[in-house]
N, C-alpha and C positions, 0 to 999 in steps of 0.2 A: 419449659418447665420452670416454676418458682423456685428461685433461688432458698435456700433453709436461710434464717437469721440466725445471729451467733448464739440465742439464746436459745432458741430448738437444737442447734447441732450440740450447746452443753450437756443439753437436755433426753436425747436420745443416746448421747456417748455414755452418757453415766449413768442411763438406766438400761443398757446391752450390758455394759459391766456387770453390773447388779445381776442380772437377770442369769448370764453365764455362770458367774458363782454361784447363786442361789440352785442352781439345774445341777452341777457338778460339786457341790457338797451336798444336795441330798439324794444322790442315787451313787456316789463314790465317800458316803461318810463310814463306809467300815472299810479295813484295811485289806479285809479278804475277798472283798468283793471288786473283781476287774473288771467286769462290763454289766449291760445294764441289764437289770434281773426285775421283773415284776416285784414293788413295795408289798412286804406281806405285815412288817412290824407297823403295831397302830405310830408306834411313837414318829417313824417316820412318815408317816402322812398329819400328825398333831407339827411334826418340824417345817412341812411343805405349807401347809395353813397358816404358820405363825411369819413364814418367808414373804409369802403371797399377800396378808396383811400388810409387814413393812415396808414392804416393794411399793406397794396402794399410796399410803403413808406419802412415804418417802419421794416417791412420782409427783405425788397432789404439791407438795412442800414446794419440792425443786420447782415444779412448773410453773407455780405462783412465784418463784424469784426469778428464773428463766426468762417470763412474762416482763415482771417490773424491768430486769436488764434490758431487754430488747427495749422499751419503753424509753427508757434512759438514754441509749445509745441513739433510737432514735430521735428524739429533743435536741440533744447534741447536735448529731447529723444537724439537721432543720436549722439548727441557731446556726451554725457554724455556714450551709448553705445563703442563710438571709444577710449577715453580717459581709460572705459574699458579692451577692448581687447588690449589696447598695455600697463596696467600695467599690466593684465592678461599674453598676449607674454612675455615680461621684466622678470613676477617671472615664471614660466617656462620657462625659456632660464637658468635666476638665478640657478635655481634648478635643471635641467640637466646638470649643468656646473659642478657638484664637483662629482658626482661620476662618469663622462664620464672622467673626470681630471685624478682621483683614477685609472678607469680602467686603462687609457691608460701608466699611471706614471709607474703602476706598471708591465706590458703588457711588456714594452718597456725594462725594468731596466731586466727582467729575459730573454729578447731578446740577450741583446746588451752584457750581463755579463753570459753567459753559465757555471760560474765554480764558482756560488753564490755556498756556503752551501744549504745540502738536507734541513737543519730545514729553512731555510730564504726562500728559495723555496715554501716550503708549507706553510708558514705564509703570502708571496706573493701572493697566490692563493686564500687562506683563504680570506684573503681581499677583490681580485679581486669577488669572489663568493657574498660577502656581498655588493659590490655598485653594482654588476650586479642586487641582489636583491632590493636591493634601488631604482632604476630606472624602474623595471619590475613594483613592486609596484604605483610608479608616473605613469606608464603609462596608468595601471590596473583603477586607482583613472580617472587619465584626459577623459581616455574613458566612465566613469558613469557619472559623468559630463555632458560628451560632451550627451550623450544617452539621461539624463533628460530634458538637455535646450533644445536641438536641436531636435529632434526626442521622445517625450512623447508618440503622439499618437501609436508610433511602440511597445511601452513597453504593455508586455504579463499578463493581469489582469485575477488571479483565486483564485481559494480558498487555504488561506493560513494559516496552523494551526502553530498560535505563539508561545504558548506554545510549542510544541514539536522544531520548528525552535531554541527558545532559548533555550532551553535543549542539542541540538547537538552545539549551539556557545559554550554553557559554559565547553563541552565535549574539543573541537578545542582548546582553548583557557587555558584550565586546566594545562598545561603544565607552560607556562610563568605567569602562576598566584605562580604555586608555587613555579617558579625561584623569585619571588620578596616576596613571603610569604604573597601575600595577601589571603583573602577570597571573594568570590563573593556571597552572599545570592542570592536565585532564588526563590522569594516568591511570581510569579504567580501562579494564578489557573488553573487548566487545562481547554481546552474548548475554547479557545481565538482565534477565527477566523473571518478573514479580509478577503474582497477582494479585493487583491493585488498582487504585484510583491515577487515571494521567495527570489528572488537573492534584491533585494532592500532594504526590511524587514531585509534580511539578515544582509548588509552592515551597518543599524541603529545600531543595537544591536552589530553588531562584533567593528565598527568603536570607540564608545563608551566608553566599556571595553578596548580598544587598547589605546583610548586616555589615562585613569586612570591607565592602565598597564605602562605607557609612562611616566606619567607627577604626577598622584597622591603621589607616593614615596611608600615605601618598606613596607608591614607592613597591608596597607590599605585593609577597607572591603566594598565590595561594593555591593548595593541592589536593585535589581528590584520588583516593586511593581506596581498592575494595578486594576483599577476600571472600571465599565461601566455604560455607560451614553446610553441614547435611541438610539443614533446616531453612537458612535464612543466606542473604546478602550482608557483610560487613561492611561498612563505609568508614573512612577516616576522613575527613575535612577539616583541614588544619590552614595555619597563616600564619606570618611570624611581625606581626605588626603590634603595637603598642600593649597590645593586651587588657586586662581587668586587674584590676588588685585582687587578693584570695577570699575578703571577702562578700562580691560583690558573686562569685562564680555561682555559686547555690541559689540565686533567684533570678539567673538569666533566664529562664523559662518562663516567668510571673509575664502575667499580662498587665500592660501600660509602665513594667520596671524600666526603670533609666539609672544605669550608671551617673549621669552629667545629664539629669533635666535638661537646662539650657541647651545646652551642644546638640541636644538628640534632637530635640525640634526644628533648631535652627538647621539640621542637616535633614529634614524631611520624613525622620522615621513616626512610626503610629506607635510604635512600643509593643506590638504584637506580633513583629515576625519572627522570635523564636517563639515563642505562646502557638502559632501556627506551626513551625515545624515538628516541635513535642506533638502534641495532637495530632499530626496528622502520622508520624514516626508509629505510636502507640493505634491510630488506627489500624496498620498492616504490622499489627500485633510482634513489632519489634519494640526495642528500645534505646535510650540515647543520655550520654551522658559530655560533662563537658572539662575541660580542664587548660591549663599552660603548659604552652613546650617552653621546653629548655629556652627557644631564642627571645620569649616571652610573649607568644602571640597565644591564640587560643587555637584548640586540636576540639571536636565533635565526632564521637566515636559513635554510631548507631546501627540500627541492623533493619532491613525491610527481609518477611516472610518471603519466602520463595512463591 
């Protein structure tokens, strides 16, 4: 079913108003009349005519500003979508530009010089290996992206058990946790099951730990914890690691945002793993908000439908 635009739903609320007054002042415009009695006075069928006229009127008026509004609103929308997609194109162009740079810098330099040193050889390679990575990754992220906006209804909804899902991230991920010496606490309970997307679900939970892994610093412990409400699953995912400044909190969601440009590339992020989490949070029609704990780390409070 077509969604109404804001300018129809003005447009049908204020002429049902209309319409109810006009029906109950003239068949209750005398005081002695308590229900409804065949019109016999002309005057009130001269009152229902002159109603019926303004009504017409007043309809035609509204709907030609109704119209324009929608018209308006949509222009907006559109500008506001285009202005979009080409600071969206801009930071992906941005961000395929440095490790395509990398590959090909380094591509060229072991082309054009065949009698480099074996060790510069393979630290050339080494390189080339890690922005080949870098960019697999950006593409992996733009595709989930483009899956959630563009095509939702195609995404594959089933039963999906959270608990055991984060039990194998924290398996995946157990590696580069204890290259930085953090801890990850995993204080759900078992039994936590959504109807959802696994690869989705997945990307919440992996993206998260990747960002803290990324940007918390060395040392950090980090916790998940979940409640239930009649409707949905609660999650808390909290850390108590360097944190954000207050105001950087509000567009940790923004795709390609960087607290620290520099720092975030030099440490391998795309700048879209919370841009993925929100999105994919909002697809199993919960939501997610974000904030500092007291020890100054960041706390991610969201909810997946049951």
């Amino acid at each position: 079913m077509k969604k109404l635009t804001e300018g129809k739903r003005v447009w049908i609320s204020v002429m049902a108003a209309f319409l109810v007054y006009a029906v109950v002042f003239i068949l209750f415009d005398d005081y002695d009349r308590k229900w409804i009695e065949p019109i016999d006075d002309v005057s009130d069928w001269h009152l229902m005519l002159f109603a019926v006229v303004v009504m017409l009127v007043l309809g035609y008026v509204l709907y030609k500003y109704c119209k324009r509004m929608d018209e308006r609103i949509k222009e907006e929308q559109d500008m506001k979508q285009r202005l979009m997609r080409r600071q969206l194109t801009q930071n992906i162009a941005h961000e395929l530009k440095t490790p395509v740079a990398s590959i090909m810098g380094y591509t060229e330099t072991l082309l054009t010089n065949p009698d480099i040193p074996t060790e510069t050889k393979r630290r050339f390679v080494e390189r080339t290996g890690v922005q080949a990575q870098r960019l697999t990754s950006l593409l992996n992220d733009l595709s989930i992206l483009n899956r959630v906006d563009y095509a939702p209804h195609v995404i594959a909804m089933e039963r999906v058990d959270v608990s055991q899902l984060v039990a194998d991230v924290t398996q995946d991920v157990a590696i580069s946790l204890e290259k930085k010496h953090m801890t990850l606490e995993n204080c759900l309970p078992e039994g936590i099951v959504v109807n959802g997307n696994e690869m989705l679900i997945y990307s919440i939970f992996s993206n998260l730990i990747d960002n803290s892994i990324n940007y918390a610093g060395e040392g950090t412990t980090i916790k998940i914890l979940a409640n239930e409400s009649d409707t949905h699953w609660n999650f808390t995912y909290s850390d108590n690691g360097v944190g954000v400044d207050d105001e950087h909190l509000e567009r940790l969601f923004e795709r390609f945002y960087r607290v620290d440009k520099g720092r975030s590339r030099s440490m391998g992020g795309t700048g879209l793993g919370l841009a993925i989490v929100k999105n994919a949070v909002i697809q199993h029609k919960g939501s997610i908000t974000v904030n500092k704990t007291p020890q100054g780390g960041l706390q991610f409070i969201f909810s997946l439908k049951k």
